[in-house]
Backbone bond lengths (Angstrom), bond angles and torsions (degrees), N, CA, C in turn:
res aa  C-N    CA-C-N  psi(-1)  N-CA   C-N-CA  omega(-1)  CA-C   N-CA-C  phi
1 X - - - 1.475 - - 1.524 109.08 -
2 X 1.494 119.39 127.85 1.690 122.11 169.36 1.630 97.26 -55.07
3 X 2.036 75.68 150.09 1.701 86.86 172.97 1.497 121.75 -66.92
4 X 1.410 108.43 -18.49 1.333 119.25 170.34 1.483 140.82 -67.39
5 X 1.400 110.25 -17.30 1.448 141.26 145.55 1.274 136.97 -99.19
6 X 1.705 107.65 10.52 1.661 108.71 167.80 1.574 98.85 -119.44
7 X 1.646 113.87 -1.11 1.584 110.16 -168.81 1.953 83.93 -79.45
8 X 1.009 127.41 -65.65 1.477 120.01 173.39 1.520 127.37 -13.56
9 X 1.142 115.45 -62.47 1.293 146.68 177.84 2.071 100.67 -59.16
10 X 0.891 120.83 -38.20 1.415 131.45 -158.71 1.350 82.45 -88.08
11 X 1.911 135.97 -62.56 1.038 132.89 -157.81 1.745 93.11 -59.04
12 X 1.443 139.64 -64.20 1.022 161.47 162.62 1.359 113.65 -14.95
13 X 1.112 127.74 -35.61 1.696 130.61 173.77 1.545 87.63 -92.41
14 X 1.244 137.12 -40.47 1.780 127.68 -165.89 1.195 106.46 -54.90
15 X 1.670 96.95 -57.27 1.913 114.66 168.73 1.883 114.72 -22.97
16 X 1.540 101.24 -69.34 1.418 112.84 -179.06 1.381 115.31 -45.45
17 X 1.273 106.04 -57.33 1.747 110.19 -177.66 1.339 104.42 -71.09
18 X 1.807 138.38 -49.46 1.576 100.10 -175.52 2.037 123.36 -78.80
19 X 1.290 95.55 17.30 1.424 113.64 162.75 1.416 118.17 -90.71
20 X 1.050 109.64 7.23 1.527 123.80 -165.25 1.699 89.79 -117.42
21 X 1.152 124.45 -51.87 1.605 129.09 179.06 1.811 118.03 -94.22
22 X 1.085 105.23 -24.42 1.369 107.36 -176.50 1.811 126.03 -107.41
23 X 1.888 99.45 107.02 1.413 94.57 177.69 1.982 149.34 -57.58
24 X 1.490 86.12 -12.48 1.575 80.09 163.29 1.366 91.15 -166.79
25 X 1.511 119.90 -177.57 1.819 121.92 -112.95 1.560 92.00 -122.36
26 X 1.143 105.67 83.26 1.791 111.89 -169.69 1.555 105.93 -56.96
27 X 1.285 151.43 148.03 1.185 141.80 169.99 1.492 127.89 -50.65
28 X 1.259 118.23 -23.72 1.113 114.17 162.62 1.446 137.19 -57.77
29 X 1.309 116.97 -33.53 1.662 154.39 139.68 1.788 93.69 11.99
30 X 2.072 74.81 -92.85 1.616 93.37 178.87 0.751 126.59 -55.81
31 X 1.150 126.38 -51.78 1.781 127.97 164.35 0.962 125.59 -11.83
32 X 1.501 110.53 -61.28 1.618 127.41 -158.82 1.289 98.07 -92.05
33 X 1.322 143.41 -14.87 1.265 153.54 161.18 1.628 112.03 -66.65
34 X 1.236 119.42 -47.92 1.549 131.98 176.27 1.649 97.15 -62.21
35 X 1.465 121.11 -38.11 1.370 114.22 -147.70 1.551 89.46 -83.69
36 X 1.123 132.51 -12.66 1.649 126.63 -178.97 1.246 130.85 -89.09
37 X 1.782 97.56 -3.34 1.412 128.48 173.65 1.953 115.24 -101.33
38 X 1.215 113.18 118.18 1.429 115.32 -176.22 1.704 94.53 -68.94
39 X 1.880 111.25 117.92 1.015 105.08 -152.72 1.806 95.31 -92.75
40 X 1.546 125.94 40.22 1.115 112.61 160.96 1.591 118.65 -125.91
41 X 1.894 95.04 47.15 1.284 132.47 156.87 1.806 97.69 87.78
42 X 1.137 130.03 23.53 1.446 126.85 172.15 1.652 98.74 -115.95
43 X 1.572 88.70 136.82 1.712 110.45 162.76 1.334 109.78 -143.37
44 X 1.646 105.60 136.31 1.080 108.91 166.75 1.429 150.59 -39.78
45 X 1.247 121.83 -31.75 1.428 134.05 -176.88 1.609 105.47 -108.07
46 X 1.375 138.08 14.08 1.576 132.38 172.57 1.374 105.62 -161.09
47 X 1.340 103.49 174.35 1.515 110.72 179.93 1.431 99.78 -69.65
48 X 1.810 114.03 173.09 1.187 129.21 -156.43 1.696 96.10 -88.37
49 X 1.430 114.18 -11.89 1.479 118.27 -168.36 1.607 99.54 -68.99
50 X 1.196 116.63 -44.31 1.723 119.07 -168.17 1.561 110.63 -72.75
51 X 1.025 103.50 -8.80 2.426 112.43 -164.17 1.519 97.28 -112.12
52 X 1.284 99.14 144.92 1.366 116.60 174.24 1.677 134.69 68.57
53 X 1.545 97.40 28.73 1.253 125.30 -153.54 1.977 108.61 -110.08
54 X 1.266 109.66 104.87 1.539 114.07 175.98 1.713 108.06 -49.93
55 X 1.040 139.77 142.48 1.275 120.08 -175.70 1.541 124.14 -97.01
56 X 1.213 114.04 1.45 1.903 120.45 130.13 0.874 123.08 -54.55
57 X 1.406 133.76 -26.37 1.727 124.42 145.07 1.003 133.64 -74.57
58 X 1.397 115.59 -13.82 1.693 129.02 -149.49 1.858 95.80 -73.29
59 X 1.385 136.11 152.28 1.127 146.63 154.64 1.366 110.02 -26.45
60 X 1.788 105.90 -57.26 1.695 100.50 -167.42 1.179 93.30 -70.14
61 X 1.433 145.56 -46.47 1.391 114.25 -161.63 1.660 110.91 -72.56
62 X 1.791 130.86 -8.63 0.908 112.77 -179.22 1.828 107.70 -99.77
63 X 1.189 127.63 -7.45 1.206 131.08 -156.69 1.480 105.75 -118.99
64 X 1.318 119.43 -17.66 1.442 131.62 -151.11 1.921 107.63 -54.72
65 X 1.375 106.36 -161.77 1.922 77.12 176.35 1.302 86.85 -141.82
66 X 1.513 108.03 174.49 1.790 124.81 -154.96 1.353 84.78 167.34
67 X 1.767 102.68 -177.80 0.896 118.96 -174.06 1.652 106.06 -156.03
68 X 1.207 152.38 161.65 1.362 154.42 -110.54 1.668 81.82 -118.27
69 X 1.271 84.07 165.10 1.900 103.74 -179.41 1.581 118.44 -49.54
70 X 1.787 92.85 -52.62 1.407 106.43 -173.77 1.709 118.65 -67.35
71 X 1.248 90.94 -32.80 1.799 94.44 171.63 1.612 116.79 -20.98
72 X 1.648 111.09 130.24 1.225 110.30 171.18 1.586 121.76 -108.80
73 X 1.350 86.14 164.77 1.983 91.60 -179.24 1.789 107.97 -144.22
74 X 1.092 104.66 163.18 1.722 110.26 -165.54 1.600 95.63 -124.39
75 X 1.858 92.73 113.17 1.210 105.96 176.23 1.603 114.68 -76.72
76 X 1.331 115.51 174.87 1.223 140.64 179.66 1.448 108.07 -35.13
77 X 1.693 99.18 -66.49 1.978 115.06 -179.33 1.125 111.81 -65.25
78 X 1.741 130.00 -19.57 1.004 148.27 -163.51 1.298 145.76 84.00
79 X 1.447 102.06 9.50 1.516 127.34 161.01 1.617 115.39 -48.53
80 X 0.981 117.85 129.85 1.372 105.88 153.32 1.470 140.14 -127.65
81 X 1.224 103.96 154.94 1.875 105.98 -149.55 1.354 100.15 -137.61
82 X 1.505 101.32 146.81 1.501 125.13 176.49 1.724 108.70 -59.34
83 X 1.149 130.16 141.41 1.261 142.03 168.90 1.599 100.33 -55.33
84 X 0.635 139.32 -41.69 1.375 149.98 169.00 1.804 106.23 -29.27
85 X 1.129 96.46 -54.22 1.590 111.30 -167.60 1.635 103.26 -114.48
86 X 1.079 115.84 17.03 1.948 120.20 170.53 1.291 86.44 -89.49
87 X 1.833 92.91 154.44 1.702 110.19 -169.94 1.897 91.54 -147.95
88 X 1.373 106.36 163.16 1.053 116.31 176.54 1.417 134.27 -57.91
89 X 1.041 160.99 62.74 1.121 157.73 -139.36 1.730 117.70 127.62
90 X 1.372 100.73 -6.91 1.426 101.04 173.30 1.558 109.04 -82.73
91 X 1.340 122.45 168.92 1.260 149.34 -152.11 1.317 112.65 -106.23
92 X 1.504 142.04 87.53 1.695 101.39 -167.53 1.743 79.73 -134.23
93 X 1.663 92.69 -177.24 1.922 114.64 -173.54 1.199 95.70 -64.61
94 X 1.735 116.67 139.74 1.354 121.93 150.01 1.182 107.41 -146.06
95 X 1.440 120.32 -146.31 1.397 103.86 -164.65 2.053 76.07 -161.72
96 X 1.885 80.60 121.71 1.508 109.92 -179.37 1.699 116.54 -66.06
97 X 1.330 128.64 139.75 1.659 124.77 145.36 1.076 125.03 8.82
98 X 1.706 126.80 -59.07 1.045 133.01 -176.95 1.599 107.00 -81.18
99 X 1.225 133.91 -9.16 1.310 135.73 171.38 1.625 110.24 104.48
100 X 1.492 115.52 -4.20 1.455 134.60 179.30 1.773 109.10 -75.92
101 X 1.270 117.91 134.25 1.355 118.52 151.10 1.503 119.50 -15.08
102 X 1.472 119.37 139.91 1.537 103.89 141.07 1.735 83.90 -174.39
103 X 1.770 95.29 -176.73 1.480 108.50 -162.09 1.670 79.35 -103.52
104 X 1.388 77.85 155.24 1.968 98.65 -179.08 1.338 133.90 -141.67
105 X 1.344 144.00 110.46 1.272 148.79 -129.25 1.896 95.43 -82.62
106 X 1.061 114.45 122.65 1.588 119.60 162.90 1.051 104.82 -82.98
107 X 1.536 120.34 113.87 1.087 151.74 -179.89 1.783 103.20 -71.84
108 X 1.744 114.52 -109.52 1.170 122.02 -173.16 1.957 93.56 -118.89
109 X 1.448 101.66 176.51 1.588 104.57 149.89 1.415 133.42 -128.63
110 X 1.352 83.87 141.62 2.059 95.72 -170.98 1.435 109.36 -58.75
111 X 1.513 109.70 -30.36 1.169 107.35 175.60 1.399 129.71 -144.61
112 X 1.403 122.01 135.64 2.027 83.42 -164.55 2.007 75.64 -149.48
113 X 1.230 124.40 130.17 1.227 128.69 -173.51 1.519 104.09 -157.19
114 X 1.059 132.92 97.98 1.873 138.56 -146.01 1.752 82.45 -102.37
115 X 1.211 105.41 -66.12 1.783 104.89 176.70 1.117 119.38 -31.08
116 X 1.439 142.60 -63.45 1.229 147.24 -117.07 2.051 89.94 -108.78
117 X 1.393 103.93 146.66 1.392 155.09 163.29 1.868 104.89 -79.35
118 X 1.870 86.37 98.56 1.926 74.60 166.63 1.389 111.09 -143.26
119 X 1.294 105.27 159.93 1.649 96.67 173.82 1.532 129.63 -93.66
120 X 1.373 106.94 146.64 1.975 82.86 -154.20 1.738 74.17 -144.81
121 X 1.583 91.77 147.41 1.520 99.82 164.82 2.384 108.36 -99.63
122 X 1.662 72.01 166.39 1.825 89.82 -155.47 1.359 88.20 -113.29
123 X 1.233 124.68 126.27 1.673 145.61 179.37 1.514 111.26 -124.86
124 X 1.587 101.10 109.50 1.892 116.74 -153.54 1.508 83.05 -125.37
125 X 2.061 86.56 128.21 1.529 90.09 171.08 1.545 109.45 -122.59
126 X 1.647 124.10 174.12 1.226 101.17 -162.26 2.250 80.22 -124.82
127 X 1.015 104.64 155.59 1.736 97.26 156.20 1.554 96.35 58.76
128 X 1.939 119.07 64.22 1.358 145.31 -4.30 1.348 86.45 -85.32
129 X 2.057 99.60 141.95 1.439 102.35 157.92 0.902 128.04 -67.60
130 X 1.909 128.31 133.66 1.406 118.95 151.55 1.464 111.41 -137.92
131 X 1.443 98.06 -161.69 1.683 88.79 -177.92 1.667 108.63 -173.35
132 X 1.165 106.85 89.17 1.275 124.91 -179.21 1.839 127.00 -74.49
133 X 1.502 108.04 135.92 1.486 107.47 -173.68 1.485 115.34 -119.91
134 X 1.178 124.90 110.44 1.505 122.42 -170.44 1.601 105.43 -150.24
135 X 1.119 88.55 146.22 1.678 104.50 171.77 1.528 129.01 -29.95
136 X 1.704 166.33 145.61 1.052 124.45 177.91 1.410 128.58 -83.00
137 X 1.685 111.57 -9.10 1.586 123.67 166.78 1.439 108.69 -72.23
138 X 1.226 126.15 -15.66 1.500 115.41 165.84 1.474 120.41 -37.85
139 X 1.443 130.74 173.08 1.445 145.28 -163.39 2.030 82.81 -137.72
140 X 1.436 110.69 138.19 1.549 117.97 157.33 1.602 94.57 -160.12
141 X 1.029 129.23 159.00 1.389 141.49 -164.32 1.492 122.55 -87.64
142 X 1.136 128.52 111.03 1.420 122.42 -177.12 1.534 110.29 -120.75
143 X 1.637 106.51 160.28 1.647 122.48 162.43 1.528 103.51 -135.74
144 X 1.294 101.64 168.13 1.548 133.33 168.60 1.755 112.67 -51.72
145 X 1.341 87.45 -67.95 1.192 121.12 -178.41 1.344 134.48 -135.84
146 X 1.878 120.41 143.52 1.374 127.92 -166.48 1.256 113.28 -59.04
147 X 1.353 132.39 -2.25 1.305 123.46 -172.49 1.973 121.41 -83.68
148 X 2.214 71.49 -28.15 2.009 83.34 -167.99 1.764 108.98 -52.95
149 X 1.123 130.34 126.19 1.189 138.76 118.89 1.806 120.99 28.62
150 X 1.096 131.91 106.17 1.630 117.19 173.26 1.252 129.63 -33.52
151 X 1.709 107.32 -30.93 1.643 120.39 -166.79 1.444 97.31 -96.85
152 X 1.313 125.73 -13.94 1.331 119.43 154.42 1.348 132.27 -77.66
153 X 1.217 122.15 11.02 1.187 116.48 -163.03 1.787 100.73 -94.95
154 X 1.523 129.35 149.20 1.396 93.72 -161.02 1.846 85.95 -129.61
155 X 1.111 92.34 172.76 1.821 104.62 -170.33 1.627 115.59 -64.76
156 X 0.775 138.49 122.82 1.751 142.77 -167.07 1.303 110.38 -141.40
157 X 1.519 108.92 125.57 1.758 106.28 172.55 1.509 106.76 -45.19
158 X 0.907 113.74 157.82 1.642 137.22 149.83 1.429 101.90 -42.54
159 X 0.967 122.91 -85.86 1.626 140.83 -169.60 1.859 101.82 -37.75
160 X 1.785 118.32 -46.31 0.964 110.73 -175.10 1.750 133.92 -80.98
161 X 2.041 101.69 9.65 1.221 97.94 -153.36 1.562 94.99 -75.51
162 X 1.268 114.68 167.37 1.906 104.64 148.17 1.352 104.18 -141.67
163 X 1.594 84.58 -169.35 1.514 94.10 -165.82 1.386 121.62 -65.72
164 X 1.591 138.94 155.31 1.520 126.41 173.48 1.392 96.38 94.16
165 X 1.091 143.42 -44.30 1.844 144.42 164.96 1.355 107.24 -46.53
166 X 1.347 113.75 163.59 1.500 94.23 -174.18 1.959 92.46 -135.20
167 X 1.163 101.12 171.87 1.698 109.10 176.63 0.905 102.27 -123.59
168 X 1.861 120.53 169.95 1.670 117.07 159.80 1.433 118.99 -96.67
169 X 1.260 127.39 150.30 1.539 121.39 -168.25 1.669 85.18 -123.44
170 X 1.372 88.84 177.39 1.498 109.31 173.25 2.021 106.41 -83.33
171 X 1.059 131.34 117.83 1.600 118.69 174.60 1.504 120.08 -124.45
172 X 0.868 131.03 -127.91 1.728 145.86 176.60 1.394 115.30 -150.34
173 X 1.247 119.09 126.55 2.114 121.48 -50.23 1.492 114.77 -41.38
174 X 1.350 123.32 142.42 1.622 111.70 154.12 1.316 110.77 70.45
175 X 1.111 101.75 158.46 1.673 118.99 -179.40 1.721 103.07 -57.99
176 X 1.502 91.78 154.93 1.587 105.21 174.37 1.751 110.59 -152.62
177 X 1.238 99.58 173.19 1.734 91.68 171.65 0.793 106.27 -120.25
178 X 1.810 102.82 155.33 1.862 118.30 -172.24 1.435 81.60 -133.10
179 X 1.252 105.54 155.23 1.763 148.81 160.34 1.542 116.37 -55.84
180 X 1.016 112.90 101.40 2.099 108.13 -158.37 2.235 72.46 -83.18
181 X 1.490 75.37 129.88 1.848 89.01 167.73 1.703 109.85 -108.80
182 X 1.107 128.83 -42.44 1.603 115.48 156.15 1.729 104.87 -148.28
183 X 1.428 85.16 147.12 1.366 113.89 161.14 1.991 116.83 -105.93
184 X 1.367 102.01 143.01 1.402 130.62 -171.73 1.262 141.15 -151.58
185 X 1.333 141.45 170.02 1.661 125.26 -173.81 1.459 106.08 -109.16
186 X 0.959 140.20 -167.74 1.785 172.04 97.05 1.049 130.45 -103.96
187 X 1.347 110.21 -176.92 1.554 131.02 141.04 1.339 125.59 -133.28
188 X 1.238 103.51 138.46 1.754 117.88 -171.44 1.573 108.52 -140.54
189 X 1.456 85.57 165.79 1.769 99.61 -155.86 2.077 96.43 -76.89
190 X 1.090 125.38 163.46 1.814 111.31 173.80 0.983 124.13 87.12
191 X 1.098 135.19 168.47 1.582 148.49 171.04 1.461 99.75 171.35
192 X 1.944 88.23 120.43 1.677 97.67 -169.07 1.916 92.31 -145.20
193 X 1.099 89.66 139.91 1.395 100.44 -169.72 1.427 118.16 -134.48
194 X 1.540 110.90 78.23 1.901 97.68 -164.79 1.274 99.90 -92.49
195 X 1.935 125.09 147.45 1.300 149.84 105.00 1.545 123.71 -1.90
196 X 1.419 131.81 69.39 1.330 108.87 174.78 1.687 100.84 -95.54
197 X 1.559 113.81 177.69 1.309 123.18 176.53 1.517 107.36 -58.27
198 X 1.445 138.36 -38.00 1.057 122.88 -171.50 1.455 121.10 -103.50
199 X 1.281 115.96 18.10 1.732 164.20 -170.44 2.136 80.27 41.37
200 X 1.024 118.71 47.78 1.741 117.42 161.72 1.651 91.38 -104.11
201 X 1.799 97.73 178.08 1.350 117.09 131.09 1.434 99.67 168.90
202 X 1.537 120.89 161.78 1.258 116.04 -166.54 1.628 106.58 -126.85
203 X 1.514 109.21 118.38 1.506 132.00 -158.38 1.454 94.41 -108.67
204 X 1.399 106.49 129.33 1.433 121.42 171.26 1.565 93.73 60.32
205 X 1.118 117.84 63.96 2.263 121.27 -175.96 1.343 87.57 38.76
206 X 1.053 163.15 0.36 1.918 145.53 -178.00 1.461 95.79 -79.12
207 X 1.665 116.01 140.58 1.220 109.14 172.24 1.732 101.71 -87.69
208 X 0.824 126.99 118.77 1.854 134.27 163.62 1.299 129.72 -109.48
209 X 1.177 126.33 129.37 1.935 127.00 177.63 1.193 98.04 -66.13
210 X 1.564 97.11 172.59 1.279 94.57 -173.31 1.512 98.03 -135.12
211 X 1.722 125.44 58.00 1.343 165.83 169.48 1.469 115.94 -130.47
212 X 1.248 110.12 149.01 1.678 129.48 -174.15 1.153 116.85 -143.32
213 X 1.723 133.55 -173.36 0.863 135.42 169.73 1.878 120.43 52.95
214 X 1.047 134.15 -25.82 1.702 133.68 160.16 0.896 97.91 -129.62
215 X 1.170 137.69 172.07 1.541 161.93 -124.19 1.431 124.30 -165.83
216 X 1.589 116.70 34.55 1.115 145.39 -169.86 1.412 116.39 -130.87
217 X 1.295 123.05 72.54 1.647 126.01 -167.12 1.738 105.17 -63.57
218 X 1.213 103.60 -29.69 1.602 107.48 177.73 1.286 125.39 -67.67
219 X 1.631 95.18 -61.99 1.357 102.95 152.27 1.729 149.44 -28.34
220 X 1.174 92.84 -37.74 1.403 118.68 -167.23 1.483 103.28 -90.08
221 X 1.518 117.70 -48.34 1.660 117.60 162.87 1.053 121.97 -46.25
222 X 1.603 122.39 -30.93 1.555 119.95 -169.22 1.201 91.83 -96.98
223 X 1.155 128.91 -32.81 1.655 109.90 172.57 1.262 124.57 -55.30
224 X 1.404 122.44 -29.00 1.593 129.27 -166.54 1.042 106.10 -89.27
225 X 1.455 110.54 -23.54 1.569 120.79 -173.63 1.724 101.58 -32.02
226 X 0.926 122.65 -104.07 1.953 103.11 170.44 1.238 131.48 20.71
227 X 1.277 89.15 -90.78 1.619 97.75 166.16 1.611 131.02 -50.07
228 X 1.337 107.22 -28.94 1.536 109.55 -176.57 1.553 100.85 -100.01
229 X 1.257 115.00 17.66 1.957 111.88 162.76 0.918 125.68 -105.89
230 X 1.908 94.12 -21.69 1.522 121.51 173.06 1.709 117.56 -46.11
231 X 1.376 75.58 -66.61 1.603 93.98 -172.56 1.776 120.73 -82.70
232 X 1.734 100.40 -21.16 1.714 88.34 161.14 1.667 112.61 -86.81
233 X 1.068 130.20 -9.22 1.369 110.59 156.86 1.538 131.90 -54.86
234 X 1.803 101.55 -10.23 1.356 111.83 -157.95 1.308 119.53 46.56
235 X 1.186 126.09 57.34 1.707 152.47 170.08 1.508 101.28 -84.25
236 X 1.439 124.59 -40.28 1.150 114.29 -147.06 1.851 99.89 -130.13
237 X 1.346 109.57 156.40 1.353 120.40 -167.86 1.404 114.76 -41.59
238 X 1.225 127.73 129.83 1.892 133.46 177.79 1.739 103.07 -92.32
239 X 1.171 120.97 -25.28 1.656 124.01 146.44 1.568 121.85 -24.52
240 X 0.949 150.36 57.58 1.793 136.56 169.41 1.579 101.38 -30.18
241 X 1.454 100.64 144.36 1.750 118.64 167.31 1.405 85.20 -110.18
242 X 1.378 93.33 -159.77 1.461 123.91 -157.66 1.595 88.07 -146.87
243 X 1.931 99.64 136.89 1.450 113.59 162.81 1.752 96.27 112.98
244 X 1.487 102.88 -176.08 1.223 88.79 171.28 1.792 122.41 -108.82
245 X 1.324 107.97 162.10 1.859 91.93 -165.94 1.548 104.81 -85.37
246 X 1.502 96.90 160.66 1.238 103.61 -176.18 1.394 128.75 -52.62
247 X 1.392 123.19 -9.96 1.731 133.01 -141.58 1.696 101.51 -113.77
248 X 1.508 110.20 -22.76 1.476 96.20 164.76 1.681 114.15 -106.11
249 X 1.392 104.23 -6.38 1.462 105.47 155.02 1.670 116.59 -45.95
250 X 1.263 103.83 -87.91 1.290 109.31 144.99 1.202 142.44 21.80
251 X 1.569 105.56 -75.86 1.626 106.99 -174.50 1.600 101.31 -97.34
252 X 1.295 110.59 -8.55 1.682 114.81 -171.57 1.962 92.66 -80.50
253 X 1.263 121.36 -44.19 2.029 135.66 171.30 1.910 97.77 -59.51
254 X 1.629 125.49 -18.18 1.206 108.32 -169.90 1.414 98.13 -113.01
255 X 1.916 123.06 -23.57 1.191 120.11 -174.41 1.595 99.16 -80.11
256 X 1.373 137.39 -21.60 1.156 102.73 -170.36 1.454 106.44 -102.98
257 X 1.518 131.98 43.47 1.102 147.29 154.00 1.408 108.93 -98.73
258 X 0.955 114.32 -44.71 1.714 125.13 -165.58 1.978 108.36 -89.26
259 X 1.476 98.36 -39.76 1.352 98.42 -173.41 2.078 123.12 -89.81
260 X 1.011 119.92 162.12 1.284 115.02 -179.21 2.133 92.51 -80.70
261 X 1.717 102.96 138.80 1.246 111.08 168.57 1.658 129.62 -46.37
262 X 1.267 100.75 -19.52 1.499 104.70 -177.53 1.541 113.48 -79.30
263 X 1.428 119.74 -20.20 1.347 131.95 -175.86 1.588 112.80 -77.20
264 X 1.331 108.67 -3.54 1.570 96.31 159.62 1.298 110.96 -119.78
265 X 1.642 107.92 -172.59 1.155 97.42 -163.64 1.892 103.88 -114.22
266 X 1.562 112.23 148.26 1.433 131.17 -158.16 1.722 112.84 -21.86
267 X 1.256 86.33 -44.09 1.935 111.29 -168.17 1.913 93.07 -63.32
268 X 0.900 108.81 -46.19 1.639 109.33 -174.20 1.756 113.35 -72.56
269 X 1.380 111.45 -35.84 1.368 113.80 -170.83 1.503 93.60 -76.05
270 X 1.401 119.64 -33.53 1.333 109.21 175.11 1.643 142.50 -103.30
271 X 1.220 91.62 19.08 1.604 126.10 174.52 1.242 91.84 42.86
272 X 1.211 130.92 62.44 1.826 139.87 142.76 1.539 110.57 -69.54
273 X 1.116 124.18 165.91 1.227 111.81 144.78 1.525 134.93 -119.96
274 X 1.235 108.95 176.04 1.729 111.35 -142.15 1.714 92.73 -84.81
């Protein structure tokens, strides 16, 4: 490889590691990230669609995944509350490594937009009813069949579930799987996107990640890893903003250098929005 096409690549691993040590995104960051990009929208390793992109334009900030204001979640005590009114440091249901229940610390949010109008598809299950609302770049867990295992269940856009697949819900004891009987669209008021420690949690009983846009739930944990040490050290603000944060901007401007195009999902390669 020319030195002229591995000096890029070199800035690009530096990137990773002082994201690995550093709590918030000094300007130099970006900079040095922009500077590996030919800034009259060509890069070497992807199409010209992913380079040179402000990240108020960028796909992830228009495609990214969340779920509507009203969306609910089951706190710690066992209340449950609209995303709307979840705060950092609260406790809510997700669903552990081992594929078991557990409560999970809300970290920060990827996305939190109370104003905004979005369109989100609706995933209805029958035999326990539920009925889940999320973005279509969202990640929620699917199988074939009721028999698979929780830890089998594997990460699937929103957009791609259908009917006869099944999801995991919240039941009595522990998660179980139900039979998705239809999938459909809307629009709803919000877009809220929380960070928990085990990047799960299960909205409206649906178990859902709490990653979008690629299709790598594993993946996507070790990427945040940073960010989620950040904020359980309590280093970083317990305040929510508004918009989306800079850090999956970010890795969405570094994954589509690093990653093959097929690994995200359609809505992102084509900077629509979700």
């Amino acid at each position: 490889m020319s030195p002229a096409r591995l000096r890029p690549r070199l800035r690009l691993s530096l990137l990773l590691l002082l994201l690995s040590v550093t709590p918030d995104p000094p300007l130099i960051l970006l900079t040095a990230f922009d500077s590996s990009i030919n800034l009259t929208g060509h890069c070497p390793y992807t199409s010209d669609l992913a380079c040179g992109l402000e990240p108020k334009h960028s796909a992830a900030a228009k495609t990214g995944g969340c779920f509507p204001a009203g969306a609910r979640v089951r706190l710690e005590n066992g209340a449950r509350v609209a995303l709307s009114a979840l705060q950092p440091g609260d406790r809510v249901l997700a669903m552990g490594e081992d594929g078991s229940p557990t409560f999970s610390d809300v970290l920060i949010f990827l996305d939190r937009e109370p104003a905004i109008q979005r369109a989100f598809h609706v995933i209805e299950t029958l035999d326990p009813p539920r009925s889940l609302t999320l973005t279509p770049a969202h990640l929620l867990f699917t199988a074939d069949n009721h028999t698979e295992p929780a830890t089998g269940f594997r990460a699937t856009f929103a957009s791609q579930v259908q009917p006869g697949q099944y999801v995991l819900v919240a039941g009595v004891p522990g998660l179980q799987p139900a039979r998705v009987a239809a999938v459909s669209t809307r629009t709803a008021p919000g877009a809220y996107a929380p960070l928990t420690k085990h990047g799960t949690l299960v909205v409206e009983d649906v178990v859902a990640s709490c990653f979008a846009t690629v299709a790598e739930q594993r993946l996507a944990q070790l990427a945040f890893w940073p960010l989620r040490l950040y904020h359980s050290l309590s280093w970083g603000s317990r305040t929510p903003g508004e918009g989306v944060h800079w850090y999956p901007q970010l890795l969405y401007r570094l994954g589509r250098l690093l990653l093959d195009e097929d690994s995200f999902h359609p809505l992102g390669m084509a900077g629509m929005g979700s």
